[in-house]
N, C-alpha and C positions, 0 to 999 in steps of 0.2 A: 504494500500500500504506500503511497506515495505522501511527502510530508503533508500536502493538501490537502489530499484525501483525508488524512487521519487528523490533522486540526480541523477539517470541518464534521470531521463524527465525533470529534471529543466538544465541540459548542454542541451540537444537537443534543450529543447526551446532557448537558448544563440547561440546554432549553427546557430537557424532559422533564429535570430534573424540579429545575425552580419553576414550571407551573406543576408539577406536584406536590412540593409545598404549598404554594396558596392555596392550590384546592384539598390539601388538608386542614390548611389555616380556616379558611372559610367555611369549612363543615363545621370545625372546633367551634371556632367562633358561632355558628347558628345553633350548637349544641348548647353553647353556654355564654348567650348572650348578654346573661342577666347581672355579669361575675364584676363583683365590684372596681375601682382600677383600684393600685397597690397605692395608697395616700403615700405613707411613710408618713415618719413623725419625728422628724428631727430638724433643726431649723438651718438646713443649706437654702441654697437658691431654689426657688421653686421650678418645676419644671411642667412644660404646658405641651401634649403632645399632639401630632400633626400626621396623621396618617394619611395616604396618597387616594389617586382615584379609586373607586368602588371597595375602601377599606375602612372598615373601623377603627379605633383606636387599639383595638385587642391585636393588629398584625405586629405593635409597637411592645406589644407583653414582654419578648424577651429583652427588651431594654428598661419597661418600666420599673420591672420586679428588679434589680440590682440596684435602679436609680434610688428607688424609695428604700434599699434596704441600706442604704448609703447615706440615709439620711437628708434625701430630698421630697419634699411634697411634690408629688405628679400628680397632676391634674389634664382631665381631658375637655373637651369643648360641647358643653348638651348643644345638640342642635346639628352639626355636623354628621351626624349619621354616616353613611357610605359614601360619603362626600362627593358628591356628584353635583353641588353648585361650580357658579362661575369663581374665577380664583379671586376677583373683587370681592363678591356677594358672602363667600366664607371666610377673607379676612376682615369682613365687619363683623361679621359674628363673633372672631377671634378675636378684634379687637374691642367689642362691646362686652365678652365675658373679664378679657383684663383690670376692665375700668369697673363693672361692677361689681368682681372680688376684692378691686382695689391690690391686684398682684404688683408686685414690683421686684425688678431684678430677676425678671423670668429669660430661662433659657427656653427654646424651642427645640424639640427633640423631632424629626420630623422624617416622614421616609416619600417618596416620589414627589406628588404635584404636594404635599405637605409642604417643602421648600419653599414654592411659590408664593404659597397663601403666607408664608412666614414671614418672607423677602417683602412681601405688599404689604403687613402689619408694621414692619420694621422701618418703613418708609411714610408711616401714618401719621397721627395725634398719639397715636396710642402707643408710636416705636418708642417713646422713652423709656417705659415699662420694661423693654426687653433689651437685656446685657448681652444677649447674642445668639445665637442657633446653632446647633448640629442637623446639618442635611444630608441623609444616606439615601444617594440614586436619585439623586434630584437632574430633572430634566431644563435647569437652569438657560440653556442655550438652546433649548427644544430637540427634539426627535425627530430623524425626518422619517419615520417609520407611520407617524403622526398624520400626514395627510392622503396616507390611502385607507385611513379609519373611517367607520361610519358613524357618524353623530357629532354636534357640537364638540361634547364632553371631552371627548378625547384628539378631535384636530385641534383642540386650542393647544396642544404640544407641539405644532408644528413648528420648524425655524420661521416663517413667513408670517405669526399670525401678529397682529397688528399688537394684541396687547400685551404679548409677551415680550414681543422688540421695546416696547415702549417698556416693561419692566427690567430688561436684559441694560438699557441706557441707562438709568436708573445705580448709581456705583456707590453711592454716599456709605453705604451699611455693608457691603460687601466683604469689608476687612473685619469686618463681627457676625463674623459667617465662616465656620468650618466644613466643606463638602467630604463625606467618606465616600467613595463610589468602589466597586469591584473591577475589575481587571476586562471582565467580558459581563456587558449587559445587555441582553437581546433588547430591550426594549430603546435603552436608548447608547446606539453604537456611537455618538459623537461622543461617551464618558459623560459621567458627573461635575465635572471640574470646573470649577466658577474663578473666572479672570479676577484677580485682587482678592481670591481667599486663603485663605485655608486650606489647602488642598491636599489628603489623604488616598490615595487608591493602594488597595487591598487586594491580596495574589486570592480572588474569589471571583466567581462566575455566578450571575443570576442577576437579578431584578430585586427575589423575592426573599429566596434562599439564605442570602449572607445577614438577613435581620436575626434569623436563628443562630451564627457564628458566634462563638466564644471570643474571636479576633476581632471581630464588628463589635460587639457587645463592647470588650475593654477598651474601643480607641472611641467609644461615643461616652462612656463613664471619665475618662482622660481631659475628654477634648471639652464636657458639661463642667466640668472643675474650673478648667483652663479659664473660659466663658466666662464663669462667674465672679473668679477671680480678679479677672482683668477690668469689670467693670465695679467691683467692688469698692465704696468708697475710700480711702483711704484715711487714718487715722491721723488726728494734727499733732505737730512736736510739741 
């Protein structure tokens, strides 16, 4: 078998691989939709999480469960559901839940179009609230996989769509933005990598998959410290 040949059977099997994880996530998840998220109760930086198109909070589980036992309050968004608004119409709701918990020094934990809705909060009234984001597999610079989809929902990932350029211009916060992305992501082959970030890529393949990673888990509990820290006020001499 020729090198070709066998790096495109080793992405297939990653393809198979990471939509059989979501579609175990997504079973889990409708099996036990009901399951509280993991508060925590220690007084770090709060953390507010951001799950991608047609996901709930619960795909964010294996990051939430270490954040809060780390002694950070995570918090999800009521109202976001399987997040299928536009990425305006969900970070008002994200930035209307900050204002009326009154959160401050919120990191965003966030996985796919999560990002954007972040990116758009972070750019609001409401971005003071937030010291900074962790975005894993964020389609920052769009997908061009994006515009042979059918439905709004998901061509608004395309590199061409009007509001995403106009978020992509948009640089001011971008250096209080960590992007983790994997090595190989079918969904979005231009990588995660956001010009003036943060930029992490991980030897992981999938979309979906490296949310479950022990390697992804540690460099987003790393990278929520980092965040907090650096916005953290500083004490007078």
């Amino acid at each position: 078998m020729s090198a070709g040949l066998t790096a495109r059977a080793r992405r297939l099997r990653a393809r198979a691989a990471d939509y059989a994880y979501a579609g175990a996530q997504q079973v889990e998840h409708g099996l036990h939709h009901g399951r509280p998220v993991p508060t925590g109760t220690g007084d770090r930086a709060p953390v507010v999480l951001l799950p991608g198109v047609y996901e709930t909070w619960q795909f964010l589980r294996p990051v939430a469960g270490p954040l809060a036992a780390a002694g950070h309050p995570v918090h999800a968004v009521p109202g976001l559901g399987y997040n299928r608004r536009p990425v305006a119409e969900a970070a008002n709701l994200v930035a209307t839940y900050l204002e009326r918990t009154d959160l401050r020094g919120v990191v965003f934990v966030a996985h796919s179009k999560g990002g954007l809705i972040g990116k758009k909060v972070m750019l609001s009234e409401a971005g003071g609230r937030v010291a900074g984001m962790v975005a894993v597999a964020t389609p920052f610079l769009g997908s061009r996989w994006a515009r042979y989809l059918v439905g709004r929902t998901l061509r608004a990932f395309s590199p061409t769509d009007a509001e995403l350029l106009a978020l992509v211009a948009e640089r001011a916060v971008d250096v209080r933005i960590t992007a983790v992305y994997p090595r190989f992501d079918p969904h979005i082959p231009e990588s995660g990598a956001l010009p003036g970030a943060t930029n992490i890529e991980l030897p992981l393949a999938g979309h979906f998959k490296p949310l479950g990673d022990p390697r992804l888990v540690g460099v987003v509990l790393r990278e929520v410290e980092r965040r907090a820290e650096t916005a953290a006020p500083r004490p007078e001499p």
